[in-house]
N, C-alpha and C positions, 0 to 999 in steps of 0.2 A: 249462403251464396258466397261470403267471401272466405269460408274454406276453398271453398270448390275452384274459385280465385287461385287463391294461394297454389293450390295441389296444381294447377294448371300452372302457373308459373314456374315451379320447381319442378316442371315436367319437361319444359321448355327448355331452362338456363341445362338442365342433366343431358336434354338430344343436342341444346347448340354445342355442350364442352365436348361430346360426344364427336360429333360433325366436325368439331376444330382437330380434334386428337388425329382423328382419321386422315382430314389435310395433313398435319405434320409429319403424317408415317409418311403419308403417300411423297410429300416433298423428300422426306430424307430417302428413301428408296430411289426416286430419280439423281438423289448426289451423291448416292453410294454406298447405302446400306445394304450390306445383304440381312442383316437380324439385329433384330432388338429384343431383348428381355431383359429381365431384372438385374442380371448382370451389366449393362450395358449394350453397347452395340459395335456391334464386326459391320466393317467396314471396308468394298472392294481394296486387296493393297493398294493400286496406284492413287486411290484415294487419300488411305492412309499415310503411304507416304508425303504426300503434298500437305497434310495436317504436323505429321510428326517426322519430319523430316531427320533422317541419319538413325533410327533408332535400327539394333540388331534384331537378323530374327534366333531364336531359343527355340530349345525342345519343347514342344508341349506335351506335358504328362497328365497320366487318370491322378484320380485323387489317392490311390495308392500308389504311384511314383515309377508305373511302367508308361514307355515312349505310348505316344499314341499313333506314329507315323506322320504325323504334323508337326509343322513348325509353324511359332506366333510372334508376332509382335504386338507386345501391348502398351499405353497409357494411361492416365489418367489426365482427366480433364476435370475441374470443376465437380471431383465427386462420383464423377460418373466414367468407368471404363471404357475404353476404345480399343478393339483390336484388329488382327488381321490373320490369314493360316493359309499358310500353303502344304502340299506335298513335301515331306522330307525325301528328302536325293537319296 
């Protein structure tokens, strides 16, 4: 019985962190997230700009160092990446 306890608890605390995660996506997606992964997270520019005010945007390149036809603006925050991409002109 009190496995069965246990196993129902840690079933519990997994869906509430579960349930919480999902609020935070959902909050940052209404403040301006267009993605999040492991990288970080891109963020609408006028968003960004009002976080990281005055930064330039750069060429964004493949990881072999051709344009991609985008340009970024990126940060760091506290460890974790923040950026933005527009259309190169």
């Amino acid at each position: 019985m009190e496995l069965l306890q246990k196993q129902t608890q840690e079933t519990e605390n997994f869906l509430d962190d579960c349930v919480a995660m999902v609020e935070a996506l959902r909050c940052l997606e209404e403040k301006g997230a267009e993605a999040i992964d492991a990288e970080g997270v891109t963020l609408k520019t006028e968003v960004f700009d009002r976080c990281f005010p005055g930064m330039e945007w750069s060429e964004s390149l493949t990881l072999e160092g051709y344009p991609t036809g985008l340009r970024q603006k990126t940060a760091m925050y506290r460890g974790f990446t923040f950026d933005t991409y527009m259309l190169s002109e």
